[in-house]
TIVOTI-30781 format. One record per residue: residue number from 1; y, x, z of N, C-alpha, C in turn. Coordinates in Angstrom, 3 decimals. Example, Ala and Ser with C-alpha at 12.3 -4.5 7.8 and 13.67 -1.06 7.14 Angstrom:
BEGIN
1 / -5.690 / 13.190 / 7.800 / -4.500 / 12.300 / 7.800 / -3.300 / 13.200 / 7.800
2 / -2.250 / 12.850 / 7.080 / -1.060 / 13.670 / 7.140 / 0.030 / 12.900 / 7.870
This chain:
BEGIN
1 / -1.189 / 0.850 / 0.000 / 0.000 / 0.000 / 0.000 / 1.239 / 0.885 / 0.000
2 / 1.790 / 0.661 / -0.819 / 3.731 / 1.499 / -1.216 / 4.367 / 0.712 / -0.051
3 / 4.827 / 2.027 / 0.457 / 5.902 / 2.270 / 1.897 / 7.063 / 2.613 / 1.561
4 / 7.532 / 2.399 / 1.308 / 9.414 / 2.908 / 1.215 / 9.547 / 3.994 / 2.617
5 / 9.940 / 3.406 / 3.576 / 10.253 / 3.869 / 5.098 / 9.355 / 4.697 / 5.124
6 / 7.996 / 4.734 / 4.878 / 7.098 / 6.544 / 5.046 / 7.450 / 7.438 / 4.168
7 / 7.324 / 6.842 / 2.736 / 7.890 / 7.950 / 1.627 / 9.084 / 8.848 / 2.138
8 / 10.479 / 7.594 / 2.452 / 12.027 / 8.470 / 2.823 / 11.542 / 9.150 / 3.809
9 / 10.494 / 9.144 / 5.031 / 10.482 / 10.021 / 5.812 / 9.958 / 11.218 / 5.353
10 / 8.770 / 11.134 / 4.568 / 7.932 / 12.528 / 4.070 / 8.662 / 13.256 / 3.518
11 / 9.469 / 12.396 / 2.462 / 10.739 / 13.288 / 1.769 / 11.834 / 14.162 / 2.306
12 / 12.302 / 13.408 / 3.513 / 13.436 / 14.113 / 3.784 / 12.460 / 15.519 / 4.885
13 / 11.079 / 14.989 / 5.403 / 10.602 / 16.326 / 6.111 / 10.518 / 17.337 / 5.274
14 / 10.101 / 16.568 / 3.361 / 10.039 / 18.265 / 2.855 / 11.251 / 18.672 / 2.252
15 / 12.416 / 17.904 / 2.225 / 13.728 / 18.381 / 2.128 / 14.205 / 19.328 / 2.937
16 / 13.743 / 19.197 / 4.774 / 14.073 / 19.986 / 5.582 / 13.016 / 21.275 / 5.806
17 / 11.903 / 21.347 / 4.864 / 11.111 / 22.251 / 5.034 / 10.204 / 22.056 / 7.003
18 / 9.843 / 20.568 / 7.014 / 8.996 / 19.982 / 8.063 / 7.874 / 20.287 / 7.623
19 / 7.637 / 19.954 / 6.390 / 6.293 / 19.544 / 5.779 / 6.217 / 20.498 / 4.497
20 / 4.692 / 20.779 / 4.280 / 4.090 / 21.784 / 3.199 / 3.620 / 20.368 / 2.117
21 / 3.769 / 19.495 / 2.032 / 3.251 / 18.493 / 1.396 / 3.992 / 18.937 / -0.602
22 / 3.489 / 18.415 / -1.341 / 3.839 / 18.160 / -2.909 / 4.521 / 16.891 / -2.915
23 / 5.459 / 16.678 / -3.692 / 5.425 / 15.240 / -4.177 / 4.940 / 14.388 / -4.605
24 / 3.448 / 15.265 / -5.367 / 2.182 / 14.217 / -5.869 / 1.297 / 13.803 / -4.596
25 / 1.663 / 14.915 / -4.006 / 0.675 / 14.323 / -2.303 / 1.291 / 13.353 / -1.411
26 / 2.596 / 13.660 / -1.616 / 4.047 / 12.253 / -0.822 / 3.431 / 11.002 / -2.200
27 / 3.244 / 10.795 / -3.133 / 3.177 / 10.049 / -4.366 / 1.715 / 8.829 / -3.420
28 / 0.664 / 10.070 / -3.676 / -1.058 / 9.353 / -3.506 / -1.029 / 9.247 / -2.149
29 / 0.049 / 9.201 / -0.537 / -0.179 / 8.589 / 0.182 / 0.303 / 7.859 / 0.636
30 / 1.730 / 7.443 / -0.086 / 2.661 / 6.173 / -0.011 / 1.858 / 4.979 / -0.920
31 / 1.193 / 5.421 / -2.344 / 1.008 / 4.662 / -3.128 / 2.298 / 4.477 / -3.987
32 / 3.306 / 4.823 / -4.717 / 4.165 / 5.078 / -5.705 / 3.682 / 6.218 / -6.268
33 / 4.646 / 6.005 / -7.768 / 3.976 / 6.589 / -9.046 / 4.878 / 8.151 / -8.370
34 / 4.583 / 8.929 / -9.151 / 5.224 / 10.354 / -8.893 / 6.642 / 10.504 / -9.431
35 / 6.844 / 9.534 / -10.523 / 8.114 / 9.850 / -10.850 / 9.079 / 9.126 / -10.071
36 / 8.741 / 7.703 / -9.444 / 9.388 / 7.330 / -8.389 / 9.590 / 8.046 / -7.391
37 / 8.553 / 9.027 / -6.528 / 8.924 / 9.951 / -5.252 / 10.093 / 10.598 / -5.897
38 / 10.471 / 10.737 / -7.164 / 10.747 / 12.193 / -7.346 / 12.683 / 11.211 / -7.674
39 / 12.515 / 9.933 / -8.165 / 13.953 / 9.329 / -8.326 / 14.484 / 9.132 / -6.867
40 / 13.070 / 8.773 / -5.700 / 13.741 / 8.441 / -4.777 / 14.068 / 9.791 / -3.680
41 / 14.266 / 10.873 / -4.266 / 14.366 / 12.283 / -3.660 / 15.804 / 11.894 / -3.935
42 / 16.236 / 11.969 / -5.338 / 17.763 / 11.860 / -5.666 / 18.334 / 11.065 / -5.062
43 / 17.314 / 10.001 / -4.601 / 18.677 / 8.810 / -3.878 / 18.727 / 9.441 / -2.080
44 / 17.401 / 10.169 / -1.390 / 18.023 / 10.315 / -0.321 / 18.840 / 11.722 / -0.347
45 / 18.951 / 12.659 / -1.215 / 19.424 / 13.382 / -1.332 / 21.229 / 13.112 / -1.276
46 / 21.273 / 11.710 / -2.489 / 22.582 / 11.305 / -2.395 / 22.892 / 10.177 / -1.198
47 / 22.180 / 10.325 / -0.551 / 22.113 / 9.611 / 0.738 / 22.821 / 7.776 / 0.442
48 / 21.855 / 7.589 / -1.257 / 22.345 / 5.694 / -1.526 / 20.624 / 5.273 / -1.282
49 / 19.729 / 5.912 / -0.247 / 18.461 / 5.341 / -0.819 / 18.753 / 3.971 / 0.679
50 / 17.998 / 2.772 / 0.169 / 18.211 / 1.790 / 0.692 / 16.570 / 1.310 / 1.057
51 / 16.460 / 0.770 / 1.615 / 15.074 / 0.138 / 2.651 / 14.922 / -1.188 / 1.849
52 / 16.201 / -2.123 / 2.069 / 15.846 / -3.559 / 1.000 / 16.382 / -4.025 / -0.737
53 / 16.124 / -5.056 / -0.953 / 16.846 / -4.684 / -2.346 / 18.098 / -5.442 / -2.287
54 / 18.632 / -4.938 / -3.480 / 19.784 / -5.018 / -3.634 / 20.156 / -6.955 / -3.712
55 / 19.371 / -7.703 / -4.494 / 19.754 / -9.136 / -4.568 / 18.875 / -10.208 / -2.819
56 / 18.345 / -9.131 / -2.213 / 18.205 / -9.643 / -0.983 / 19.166 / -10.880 / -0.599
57 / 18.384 / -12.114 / -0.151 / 19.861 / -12.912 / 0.600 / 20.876 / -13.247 / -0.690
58 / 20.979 / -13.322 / -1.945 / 21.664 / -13.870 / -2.860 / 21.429 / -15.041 / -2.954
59 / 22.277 / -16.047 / -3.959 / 22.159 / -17.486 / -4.008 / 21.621 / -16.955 / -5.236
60 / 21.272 / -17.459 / -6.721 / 20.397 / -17.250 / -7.611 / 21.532 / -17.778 / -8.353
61 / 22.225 / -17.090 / -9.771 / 22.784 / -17.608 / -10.602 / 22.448 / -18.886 / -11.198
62 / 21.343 / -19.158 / -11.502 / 21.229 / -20.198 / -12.045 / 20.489 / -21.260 / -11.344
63 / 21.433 / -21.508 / -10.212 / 20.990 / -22.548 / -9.242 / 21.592 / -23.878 / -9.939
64 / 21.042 / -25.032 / -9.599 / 21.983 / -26.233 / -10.437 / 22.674 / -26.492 / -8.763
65 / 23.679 / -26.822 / -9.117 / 24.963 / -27.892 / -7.745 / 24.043 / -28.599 / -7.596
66 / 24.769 / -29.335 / -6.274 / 24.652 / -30.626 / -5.950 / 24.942 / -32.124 / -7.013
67 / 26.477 / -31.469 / -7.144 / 26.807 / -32.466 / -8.543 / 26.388 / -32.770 / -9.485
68 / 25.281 / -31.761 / -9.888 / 24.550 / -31.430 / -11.255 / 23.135 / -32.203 / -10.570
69 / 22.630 / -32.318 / -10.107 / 21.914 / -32.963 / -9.212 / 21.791 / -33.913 / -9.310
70 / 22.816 / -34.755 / -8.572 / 23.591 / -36.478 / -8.693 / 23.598 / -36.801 / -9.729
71 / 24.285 / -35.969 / -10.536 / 24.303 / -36.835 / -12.030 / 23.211 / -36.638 / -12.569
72 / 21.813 / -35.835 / -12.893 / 21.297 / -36.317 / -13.487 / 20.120 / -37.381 / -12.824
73 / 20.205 / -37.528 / -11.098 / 19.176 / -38.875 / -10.658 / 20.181 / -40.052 / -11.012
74 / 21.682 / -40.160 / -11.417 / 22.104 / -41.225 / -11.887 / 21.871 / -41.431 / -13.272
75 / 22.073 / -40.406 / -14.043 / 21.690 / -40.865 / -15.370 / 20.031 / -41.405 / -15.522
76 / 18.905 / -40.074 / -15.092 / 17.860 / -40.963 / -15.429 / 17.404 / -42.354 / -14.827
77 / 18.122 / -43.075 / -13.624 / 17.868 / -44.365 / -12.970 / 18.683 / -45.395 / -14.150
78 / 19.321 / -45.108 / -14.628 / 20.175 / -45.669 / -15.614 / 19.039 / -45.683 / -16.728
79 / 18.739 / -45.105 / -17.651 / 17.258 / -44.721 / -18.706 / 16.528 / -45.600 / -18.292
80 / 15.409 / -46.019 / -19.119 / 14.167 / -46.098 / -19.359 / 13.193 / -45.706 / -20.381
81 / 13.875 / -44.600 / -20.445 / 12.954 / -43.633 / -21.288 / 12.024 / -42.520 / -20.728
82 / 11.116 / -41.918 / -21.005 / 10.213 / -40.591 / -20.459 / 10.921 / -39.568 / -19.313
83 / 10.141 / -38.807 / -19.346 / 10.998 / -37.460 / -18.922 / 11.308 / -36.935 / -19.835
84 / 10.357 / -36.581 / -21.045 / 10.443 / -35.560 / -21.870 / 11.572 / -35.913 / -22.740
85 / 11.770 / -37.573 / -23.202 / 13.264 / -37.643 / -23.991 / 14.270 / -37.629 / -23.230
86 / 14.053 / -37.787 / -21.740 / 15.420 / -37.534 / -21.159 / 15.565 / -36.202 / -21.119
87 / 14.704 / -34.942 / -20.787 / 15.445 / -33.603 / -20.957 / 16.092 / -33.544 / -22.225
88 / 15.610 / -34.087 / -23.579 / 16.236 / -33.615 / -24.869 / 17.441 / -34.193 / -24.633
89 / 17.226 / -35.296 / -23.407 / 18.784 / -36.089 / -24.381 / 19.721 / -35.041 / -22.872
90 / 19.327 / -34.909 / -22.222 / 20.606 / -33.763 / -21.310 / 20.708 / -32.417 / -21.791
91 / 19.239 / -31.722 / -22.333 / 19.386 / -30.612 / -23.085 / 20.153 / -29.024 / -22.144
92 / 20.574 / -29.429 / -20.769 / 21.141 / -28.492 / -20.194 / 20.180 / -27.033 / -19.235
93 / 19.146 / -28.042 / -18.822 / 18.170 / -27.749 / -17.943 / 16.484 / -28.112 / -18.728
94 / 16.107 / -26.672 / -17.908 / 14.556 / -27.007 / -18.413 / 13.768 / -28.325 / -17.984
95 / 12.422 / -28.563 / -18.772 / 11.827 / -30.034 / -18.548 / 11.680 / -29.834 / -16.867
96 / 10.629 / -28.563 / -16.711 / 10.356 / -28.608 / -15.205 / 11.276 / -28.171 / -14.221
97 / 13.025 / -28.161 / -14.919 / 13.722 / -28.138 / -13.732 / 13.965 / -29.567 / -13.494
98 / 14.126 / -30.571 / -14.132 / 14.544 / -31.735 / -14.137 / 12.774 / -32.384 / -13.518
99 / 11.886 / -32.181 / -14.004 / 10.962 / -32.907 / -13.690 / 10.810 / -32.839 / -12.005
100 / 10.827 / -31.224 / -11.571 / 11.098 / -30.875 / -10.630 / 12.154 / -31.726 / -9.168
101 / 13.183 / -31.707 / -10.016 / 14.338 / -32.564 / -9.026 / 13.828 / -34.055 / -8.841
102 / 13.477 / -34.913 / -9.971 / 13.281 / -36.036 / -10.266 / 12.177 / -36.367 / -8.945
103 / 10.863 / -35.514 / -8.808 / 9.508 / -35.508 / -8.368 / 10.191 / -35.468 / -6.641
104 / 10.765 / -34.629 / -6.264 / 11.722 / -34.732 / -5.228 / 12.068 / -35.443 / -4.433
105 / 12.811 / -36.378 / -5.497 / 13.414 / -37.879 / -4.911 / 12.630 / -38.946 / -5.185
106 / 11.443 / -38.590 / -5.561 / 10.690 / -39.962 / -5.419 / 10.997 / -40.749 / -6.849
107 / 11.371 / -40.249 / -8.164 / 11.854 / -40.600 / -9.315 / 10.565 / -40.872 / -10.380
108 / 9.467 / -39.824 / -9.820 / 8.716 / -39.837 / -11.059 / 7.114 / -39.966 / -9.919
């Protein structure tokens, strides 16, 4: 299993000359490829190496609103057509994002 937090440690021991280890031997006992030990040398070297990722805790660009939401359980209660012609006829959002919301509220 790939360790982040053991790797940065092995690394910075053989940065400080702690450890007689290789980077292919830091590589086969973290479980990362070798050229990763060797990018993530540069990052603790430049002291940007980070533990989580970067979109951690983000909202997701392509979240739909609330508003976007509302309007389309008002439009399809309004319809009596499918799902599948109502995505063509909103065309904004995928079938299974809409099928998705719909299934939700008890729509479909």
């Amino acid at each position: 299993m790939a360790d982040k937090k053991e790797a940065i440690k092995l690394i910075n021991d053989k940065l400080n000359n702690k450890t007689f280890l290789t980077y292919n031997e830091i590589a086969e006992l973290t479980g990362y490829h070798p050229k990763y030990i060797l990018k993530l040398k540069k990052e603790v070297m430049n002291g940007t190496a980070k533990l989580e990722h970067g979109n951690k805790n983000r909202v997701p660009a392509n979240v739909m609103s609330e508003d976007e939401k509302q309007k389309i359980i008002a439009l399809y209660k309004k319809s009596n057509v499918s799902i599948r012609k109502f995505c063509n006829f909103y065309n904004r959002r995928s079938y299974s994002c809409i099928y998705n919301l719909l299934k939700e509220n008890g729509l479909v």
